[in-house]
Structures are given as structure tokens and as C-alpha cells.
PDB file of N, CA, C and O in Angstrom:
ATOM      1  N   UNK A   1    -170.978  -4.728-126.371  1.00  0.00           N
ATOM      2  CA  UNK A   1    -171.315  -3.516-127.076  1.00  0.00           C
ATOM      3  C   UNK A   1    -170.030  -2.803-127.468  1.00  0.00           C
ATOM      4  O   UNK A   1    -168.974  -2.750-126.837  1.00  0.00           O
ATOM      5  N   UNK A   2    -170.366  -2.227-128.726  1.00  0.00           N
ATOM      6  CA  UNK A   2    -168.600  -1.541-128.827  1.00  0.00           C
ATOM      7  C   UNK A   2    -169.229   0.075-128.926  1.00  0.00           C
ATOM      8  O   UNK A   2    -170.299   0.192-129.523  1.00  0.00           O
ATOM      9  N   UNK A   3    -168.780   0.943-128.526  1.00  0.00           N
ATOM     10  CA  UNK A   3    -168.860   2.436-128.717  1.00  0.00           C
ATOM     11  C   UNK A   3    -167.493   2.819-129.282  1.00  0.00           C
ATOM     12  O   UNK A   3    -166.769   1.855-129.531  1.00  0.00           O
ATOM     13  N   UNK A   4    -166.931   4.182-129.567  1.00  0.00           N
ATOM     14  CA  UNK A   4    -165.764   4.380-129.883  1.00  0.00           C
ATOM     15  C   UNK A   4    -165.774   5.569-128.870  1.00  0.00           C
ATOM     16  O   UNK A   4    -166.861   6.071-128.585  1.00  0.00           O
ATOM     17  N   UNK A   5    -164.531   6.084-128.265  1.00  0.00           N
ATOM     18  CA  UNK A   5    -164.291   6.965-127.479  1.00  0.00           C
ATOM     19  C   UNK A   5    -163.004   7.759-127.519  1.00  0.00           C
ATOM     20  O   UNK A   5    -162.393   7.673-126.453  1.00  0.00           O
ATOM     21  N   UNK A   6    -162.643   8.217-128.081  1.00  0.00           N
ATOM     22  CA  UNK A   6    -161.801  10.007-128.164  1.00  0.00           C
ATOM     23  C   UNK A   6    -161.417   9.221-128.962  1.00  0.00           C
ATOM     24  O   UNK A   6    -160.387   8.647-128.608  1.00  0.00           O
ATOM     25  N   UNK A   7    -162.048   8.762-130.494  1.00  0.00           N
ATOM     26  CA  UNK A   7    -161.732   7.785-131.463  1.00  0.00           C
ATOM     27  C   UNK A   7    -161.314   6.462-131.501  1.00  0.00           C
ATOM     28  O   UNK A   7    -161.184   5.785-132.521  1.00  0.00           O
ATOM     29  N   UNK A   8    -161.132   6.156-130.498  1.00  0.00           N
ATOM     30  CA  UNK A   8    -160.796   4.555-130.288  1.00  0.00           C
ATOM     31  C   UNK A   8    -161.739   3.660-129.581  1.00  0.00           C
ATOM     32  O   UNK A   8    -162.315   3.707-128.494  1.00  0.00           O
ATOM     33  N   UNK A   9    -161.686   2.601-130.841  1.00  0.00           N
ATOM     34  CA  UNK A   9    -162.874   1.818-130.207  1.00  0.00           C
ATOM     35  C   UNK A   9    -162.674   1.565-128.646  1.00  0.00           C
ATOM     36  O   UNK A   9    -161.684   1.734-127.934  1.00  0.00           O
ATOM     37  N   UNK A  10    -164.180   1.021-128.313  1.00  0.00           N
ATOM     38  CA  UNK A  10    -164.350   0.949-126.815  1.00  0.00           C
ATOM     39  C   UNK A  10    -164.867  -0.584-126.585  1.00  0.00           C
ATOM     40  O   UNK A  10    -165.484  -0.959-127.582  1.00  0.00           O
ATOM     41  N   UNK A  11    -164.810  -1.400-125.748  1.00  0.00           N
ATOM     42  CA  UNK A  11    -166.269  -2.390-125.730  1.00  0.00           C
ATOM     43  C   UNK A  11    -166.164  -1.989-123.930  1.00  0.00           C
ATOM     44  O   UNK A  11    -165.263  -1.767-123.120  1.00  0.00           O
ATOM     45  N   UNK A  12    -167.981  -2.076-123.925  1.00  0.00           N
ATOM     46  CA  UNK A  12    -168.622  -2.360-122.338  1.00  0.00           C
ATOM     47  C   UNK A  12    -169.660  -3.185-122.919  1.00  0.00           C
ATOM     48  O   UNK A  12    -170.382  -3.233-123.914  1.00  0.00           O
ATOM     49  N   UNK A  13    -169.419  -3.791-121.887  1.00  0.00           N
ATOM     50  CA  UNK A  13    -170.622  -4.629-121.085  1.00  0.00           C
ATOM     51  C   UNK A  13    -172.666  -4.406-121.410  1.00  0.00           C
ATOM     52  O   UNK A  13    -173.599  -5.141-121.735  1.00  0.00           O
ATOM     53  N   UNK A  14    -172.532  -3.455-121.186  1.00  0.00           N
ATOM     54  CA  UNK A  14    -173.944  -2.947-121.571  1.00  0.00           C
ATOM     55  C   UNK A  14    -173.890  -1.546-121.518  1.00  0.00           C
ATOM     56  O   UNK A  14    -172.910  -0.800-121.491  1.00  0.00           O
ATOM     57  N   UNK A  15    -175.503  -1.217-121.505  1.00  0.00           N
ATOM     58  CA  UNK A  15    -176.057   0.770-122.259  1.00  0.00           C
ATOM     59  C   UNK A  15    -175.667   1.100-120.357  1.00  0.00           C
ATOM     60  O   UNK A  15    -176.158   0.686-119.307  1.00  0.00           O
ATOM     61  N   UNK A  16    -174.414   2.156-120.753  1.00  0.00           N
ATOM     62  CA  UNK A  16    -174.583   3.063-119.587  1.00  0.00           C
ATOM     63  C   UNK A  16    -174.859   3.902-119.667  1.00  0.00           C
ATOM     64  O   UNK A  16    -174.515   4.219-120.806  1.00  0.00           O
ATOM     65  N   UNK A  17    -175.658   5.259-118.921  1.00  0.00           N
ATOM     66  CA  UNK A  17    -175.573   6.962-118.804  1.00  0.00           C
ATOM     67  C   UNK A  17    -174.440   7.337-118.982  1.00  0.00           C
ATOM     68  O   UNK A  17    -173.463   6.675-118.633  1.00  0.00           O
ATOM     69  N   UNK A  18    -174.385   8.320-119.482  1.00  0.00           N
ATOM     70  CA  UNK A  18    -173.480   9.228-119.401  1.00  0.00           C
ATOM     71  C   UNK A  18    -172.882   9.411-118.381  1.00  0.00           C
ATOM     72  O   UNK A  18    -171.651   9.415-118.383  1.00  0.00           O
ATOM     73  N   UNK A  19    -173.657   9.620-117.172  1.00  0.00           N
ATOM     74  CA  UNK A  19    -172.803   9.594-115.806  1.00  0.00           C
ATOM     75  C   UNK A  19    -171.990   8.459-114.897  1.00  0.00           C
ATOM     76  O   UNK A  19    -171.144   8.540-114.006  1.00  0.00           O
ATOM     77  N   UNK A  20    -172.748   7.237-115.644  1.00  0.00           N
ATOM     78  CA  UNK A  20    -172.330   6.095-115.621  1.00  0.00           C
ATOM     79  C   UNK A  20    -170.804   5.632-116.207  1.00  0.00           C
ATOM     80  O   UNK A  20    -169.891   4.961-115.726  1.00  0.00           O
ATOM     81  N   UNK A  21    -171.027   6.420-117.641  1.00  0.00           N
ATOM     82  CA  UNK A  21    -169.906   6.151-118.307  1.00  0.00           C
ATOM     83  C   UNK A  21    -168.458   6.481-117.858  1.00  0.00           C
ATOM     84  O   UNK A  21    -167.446   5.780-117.858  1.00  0.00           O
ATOM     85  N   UNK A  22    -168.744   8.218-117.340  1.00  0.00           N
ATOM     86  CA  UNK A  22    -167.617   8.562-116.890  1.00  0.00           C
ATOM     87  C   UNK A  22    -166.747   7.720-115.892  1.00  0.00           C
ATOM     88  O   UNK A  22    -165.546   7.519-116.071  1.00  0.00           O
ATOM     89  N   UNK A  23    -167.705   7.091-114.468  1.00  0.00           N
ATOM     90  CA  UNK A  23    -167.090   6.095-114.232  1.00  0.00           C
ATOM     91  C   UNK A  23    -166.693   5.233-114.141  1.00  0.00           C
ATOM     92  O   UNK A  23    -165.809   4.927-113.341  1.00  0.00           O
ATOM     93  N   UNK A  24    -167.213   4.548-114.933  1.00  0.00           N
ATOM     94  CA  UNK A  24    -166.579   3.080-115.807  1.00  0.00           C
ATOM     95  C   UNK A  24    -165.385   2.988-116.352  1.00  0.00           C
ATOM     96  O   UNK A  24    -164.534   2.120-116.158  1.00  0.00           O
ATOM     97  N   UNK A  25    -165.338   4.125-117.198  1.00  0.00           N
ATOM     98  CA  UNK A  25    -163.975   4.305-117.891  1.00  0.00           C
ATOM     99  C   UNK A  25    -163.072   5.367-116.874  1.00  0.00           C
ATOM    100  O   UNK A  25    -162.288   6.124-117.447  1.00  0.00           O
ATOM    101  N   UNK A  26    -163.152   5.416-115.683  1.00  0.00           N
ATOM    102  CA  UNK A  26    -162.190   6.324-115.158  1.00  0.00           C
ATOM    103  C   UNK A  26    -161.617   7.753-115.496  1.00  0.00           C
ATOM    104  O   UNK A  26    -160.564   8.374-115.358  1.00  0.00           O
ATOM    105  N   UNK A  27    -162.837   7.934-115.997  1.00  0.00           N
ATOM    106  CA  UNK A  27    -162.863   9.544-116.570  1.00  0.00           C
ATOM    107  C   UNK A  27    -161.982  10.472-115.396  1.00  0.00           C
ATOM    108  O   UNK A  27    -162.161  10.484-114.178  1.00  0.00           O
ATOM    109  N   UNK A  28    -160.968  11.243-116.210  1.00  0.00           N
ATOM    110  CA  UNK A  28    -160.475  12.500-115.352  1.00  0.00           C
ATOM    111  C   UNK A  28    -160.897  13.599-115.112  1.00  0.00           C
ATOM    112  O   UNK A  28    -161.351  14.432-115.896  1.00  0.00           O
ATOM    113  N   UNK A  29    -160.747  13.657-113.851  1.00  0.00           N
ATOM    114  CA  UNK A  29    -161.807  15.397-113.751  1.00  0.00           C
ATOM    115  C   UNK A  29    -162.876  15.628-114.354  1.00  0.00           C
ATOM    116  O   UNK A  29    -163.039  16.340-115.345  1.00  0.00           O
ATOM    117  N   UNK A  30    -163.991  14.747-113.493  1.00  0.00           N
ATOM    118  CA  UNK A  30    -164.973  14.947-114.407  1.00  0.00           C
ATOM    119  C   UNK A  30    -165.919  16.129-114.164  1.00  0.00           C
ATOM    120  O   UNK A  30    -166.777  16.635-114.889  1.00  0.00           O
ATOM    121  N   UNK A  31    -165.523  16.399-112.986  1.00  0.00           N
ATOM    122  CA  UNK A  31    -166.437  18.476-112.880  1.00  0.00           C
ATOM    123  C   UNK A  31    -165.847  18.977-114.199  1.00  0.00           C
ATOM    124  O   UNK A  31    -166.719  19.575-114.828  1.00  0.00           O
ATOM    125  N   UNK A  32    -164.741  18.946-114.805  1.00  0.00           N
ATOM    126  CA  UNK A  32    -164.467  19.851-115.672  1.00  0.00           C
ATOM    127  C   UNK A  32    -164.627  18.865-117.119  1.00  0.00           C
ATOM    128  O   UNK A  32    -163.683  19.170-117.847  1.00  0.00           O
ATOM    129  N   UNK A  33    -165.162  18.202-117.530  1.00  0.00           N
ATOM    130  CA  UNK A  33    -165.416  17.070-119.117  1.00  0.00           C
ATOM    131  C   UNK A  33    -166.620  18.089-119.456  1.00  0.00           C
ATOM    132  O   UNK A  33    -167.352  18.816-118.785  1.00  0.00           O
ATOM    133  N   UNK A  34    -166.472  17.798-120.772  1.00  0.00           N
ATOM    134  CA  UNK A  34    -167.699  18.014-121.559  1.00  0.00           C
ATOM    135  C   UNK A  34    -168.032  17.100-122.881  1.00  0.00           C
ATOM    136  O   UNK A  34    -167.394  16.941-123.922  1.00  0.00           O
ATOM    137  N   UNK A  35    -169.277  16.567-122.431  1.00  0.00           N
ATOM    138  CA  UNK A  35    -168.877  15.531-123.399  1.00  0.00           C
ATOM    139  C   UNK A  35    -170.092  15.621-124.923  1.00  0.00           C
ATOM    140  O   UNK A  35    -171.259  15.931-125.162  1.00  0.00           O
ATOM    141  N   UNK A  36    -169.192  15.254-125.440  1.00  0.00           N
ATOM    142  CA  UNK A  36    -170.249  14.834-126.923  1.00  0.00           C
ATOM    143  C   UNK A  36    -170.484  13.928-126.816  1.00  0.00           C
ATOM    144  O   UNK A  36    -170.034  13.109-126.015  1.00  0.00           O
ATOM    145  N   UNK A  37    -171.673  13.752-128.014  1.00  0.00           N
ATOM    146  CA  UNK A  37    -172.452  12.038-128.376  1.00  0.00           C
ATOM    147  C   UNK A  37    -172.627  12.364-129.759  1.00  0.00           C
ATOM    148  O   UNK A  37    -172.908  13.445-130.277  1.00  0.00           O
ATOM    149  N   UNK A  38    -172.465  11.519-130.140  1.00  0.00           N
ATOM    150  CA  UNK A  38    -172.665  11.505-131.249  1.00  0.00           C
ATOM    151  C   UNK A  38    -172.622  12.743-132.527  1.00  0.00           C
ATOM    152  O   UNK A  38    -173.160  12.673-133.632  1.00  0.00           O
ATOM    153  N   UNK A  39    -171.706  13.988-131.900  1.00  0.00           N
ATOM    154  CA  UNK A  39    -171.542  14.863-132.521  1.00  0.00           C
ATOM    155  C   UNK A  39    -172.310  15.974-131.676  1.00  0.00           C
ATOM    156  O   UNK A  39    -172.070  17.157-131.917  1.00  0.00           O
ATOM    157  N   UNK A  40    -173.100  15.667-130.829  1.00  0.00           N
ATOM    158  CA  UNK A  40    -173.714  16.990-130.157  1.00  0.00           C
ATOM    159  C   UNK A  40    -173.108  16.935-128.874  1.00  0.00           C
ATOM    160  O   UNK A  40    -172.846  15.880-128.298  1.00  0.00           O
ATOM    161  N   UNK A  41    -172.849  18.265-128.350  1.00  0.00           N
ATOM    162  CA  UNK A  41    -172.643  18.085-127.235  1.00  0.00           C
ATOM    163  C   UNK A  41    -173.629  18.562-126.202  1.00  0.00           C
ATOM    164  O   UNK A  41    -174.603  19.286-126.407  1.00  0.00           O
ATOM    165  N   UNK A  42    -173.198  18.007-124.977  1.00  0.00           N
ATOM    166  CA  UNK A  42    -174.768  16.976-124.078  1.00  0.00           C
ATOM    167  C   UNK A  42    -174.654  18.537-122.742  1.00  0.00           C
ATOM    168  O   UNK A  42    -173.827  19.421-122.964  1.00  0.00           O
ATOM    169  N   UNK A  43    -175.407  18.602-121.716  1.00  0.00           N
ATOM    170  CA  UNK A  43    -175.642  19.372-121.375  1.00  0.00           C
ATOM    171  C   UNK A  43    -175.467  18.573-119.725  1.00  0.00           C
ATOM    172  O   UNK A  43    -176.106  17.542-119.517  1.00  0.00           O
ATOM    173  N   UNK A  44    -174.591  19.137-118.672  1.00  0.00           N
ATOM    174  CA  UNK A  44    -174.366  18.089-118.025  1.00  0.00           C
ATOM    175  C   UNK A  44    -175.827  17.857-117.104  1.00  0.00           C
ATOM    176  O   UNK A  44    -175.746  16.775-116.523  1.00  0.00           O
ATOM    177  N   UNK A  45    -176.737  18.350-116.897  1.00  0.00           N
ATOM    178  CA  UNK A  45    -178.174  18.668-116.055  1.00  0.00           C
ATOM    179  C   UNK A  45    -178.628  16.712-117.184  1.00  0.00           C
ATOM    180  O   UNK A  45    -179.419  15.855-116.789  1.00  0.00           O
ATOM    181  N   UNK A  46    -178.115  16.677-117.986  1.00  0.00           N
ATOM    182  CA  UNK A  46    -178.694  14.960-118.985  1.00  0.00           C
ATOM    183  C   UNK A  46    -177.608  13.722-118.543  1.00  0.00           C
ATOM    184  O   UNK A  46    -177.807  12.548-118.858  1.00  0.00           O
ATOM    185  N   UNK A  47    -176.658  14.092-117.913  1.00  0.00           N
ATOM    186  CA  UNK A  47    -175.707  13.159-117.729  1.00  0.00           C
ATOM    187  C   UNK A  47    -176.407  11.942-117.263  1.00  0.00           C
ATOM    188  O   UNK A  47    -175.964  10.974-117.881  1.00  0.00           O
ATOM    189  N   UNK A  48    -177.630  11.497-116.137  1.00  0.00           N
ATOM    190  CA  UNK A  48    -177.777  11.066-115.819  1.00  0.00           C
ATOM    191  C   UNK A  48    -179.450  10.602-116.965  1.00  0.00           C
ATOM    192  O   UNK A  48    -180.079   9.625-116.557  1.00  0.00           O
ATOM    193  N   UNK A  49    -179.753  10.995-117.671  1.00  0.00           N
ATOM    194  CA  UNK A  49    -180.647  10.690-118.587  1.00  0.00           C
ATOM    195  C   UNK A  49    -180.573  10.038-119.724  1.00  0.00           C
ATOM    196  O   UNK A  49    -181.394   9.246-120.189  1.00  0.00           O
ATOM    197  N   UNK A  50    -179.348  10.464-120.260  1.00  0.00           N
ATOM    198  CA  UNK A  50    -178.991  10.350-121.845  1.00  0.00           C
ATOM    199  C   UNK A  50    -178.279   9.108-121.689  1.00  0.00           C
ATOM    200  O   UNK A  50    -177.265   9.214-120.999  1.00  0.00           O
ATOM    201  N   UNK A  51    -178.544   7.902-122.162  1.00  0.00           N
ATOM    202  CA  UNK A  51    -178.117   6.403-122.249  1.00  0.00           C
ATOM    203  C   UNK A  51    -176.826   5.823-123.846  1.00  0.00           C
ATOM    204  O   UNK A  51    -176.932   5.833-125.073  1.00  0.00           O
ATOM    205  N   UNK A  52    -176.195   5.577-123.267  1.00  0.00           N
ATOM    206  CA  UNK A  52    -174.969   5.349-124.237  1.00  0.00           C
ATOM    207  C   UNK A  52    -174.700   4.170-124.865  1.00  0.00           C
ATOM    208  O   UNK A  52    -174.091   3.288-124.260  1.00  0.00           O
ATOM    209  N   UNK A  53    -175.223   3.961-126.482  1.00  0.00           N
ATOM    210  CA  UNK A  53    -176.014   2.989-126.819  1.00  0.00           C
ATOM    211  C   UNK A  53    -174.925   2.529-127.715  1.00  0.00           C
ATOM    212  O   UNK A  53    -174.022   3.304-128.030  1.00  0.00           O
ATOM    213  N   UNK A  54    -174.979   0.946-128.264  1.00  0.00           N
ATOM    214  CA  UNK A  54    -173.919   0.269-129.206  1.00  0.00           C
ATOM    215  C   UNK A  54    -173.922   1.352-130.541  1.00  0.00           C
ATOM    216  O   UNK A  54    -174.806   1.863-131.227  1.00  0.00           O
ATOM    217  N   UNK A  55    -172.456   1.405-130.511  1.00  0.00           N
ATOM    218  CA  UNK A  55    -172.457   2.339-132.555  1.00  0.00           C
ATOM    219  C   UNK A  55    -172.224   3.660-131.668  1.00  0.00           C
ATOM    220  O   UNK A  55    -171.776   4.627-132.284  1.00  0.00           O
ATOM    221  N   UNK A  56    -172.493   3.827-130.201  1.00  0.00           N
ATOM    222  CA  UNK A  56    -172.205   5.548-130.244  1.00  0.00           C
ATOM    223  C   UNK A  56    -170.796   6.018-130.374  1.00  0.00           C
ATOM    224  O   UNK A  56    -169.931   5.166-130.172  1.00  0.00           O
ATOM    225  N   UNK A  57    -170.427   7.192-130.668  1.00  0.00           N
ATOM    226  CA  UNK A  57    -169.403   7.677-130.849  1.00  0.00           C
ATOM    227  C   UNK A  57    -169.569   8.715-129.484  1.00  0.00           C
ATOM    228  O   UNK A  57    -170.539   9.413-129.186  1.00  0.00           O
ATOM    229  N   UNK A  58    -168.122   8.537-128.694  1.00  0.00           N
ATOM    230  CA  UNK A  58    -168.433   9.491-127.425  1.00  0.00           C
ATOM    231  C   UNK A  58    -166.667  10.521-127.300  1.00  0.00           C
ATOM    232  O   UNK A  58    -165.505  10.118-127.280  1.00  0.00           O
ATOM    233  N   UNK A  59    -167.030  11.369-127.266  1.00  0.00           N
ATOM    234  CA  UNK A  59    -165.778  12.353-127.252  1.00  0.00           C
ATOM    235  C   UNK A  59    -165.991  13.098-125.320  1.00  0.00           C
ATOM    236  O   UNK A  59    -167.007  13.425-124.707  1.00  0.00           O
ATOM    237  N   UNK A  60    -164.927  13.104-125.032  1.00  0.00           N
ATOM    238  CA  UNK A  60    -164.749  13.816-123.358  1.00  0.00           C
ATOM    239  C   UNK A  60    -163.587  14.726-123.985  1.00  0.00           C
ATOM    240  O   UNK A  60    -162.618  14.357-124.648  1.00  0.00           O
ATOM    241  N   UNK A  61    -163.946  15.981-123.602  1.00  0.00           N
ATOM    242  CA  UNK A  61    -163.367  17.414-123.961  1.00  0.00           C
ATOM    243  C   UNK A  61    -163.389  18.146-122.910  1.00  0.00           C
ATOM    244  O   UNK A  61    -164.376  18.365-122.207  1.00  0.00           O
ATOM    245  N   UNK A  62    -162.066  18.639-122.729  1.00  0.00           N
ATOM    246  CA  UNK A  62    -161.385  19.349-122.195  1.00  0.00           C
ATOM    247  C   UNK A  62    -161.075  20.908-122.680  1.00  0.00           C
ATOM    248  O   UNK A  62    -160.418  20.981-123.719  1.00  0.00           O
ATOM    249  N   UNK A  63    -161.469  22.189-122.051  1.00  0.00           N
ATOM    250  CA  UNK A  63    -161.497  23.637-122.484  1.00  0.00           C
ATOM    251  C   UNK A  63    -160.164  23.982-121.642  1.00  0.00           C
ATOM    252  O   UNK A  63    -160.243  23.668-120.454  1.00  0.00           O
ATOM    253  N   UNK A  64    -159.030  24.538-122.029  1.00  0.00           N
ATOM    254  CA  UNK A  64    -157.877  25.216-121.359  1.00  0.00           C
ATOM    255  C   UNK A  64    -157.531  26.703-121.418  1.00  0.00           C
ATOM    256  O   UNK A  64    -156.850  26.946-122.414  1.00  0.00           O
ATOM    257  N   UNK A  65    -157.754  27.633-120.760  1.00  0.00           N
ATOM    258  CA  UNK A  65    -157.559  28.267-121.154  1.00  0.00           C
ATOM    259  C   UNK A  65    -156.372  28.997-121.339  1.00  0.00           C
ATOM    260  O   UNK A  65    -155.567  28.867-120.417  1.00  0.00           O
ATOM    261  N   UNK A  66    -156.072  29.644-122.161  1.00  0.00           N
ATOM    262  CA  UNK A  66    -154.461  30.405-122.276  1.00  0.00           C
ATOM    263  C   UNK A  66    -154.177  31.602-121.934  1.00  0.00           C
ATOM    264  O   UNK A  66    -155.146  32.360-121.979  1.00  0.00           O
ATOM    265  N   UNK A  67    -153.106  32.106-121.573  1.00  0.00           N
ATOM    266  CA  UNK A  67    -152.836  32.922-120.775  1.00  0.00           C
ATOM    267  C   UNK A  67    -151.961  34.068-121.886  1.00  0.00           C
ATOM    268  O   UNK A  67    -151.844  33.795-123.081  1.00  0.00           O
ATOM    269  N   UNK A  68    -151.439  35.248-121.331  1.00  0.00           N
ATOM    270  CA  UNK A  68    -151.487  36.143-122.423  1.00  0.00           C
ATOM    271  C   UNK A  68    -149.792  36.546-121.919  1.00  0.00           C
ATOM    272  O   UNK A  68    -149.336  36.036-120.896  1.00  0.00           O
ATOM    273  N   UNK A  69    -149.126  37.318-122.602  1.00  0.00           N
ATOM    274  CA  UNK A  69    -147.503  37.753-122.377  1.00  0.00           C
ATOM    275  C   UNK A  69    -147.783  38.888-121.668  1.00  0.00           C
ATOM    276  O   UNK A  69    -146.867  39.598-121.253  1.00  0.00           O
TER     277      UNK A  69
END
């Protein structure tokens, strides 16, 4: 299966969850990811629902916040 992931193609094995995914690919910090699918972003209470299918496009996003002078 090929997916693409923070734009670069991906191949796995087969359809993982979302929660699956993160650890497959050795996701960092994943209390703090937020991830898209396919342009929406997913709600983490679905991580374990929402199945990650050939052709998906998957983005893991990171929020930082900045600090002031």
C-alpha cells in the first residue's frame, strides 16, 4: 500500500488506524500530534477508529507556541 506522509510517499504493509499508524512509523510525541487525513483533521477520541487506507494522504502536526519580548 503506498500512503504519502508529511508529503513523502510512504509504503506499509496493510490498512492501519490511526493509532496504529503512529506506531509503525515511530511517531514523536505522540500526546502532542495532530493529525490530518486526507485534508481534515481527525479528532484524537477516532484514532483508534479511523482506518488508513491506500491513496491516503496523512500529515502529523505539531502546534508551538511562541513566546513574547
Amino acid at each position: 500500500m503506498n500512503i504519502k506522509v508529511n508529503g513523502n510517499d510512504q509504503k506499509i504493509d496493510r490498512e492501519y488506524t490511526v493509532r496504529e499508524l503512529l506506531d509503525v512509523l515511530n511517531v514523536k510525541m505522540k500526546e502532542y500530534v495532530t493529525v490530518q487525513l486526507n485534508d481534515e483533521i481527525l479528532s484524537r477520541d477516532d484514532f483508534d477508529k479511523i482506518i488508513v487506507k491506500d491513496g491516503d494522504t496523512v500529515e502529523f502536526l505539531y502546534y508551538m507556541g511562541g513566546g513574547s519580548r
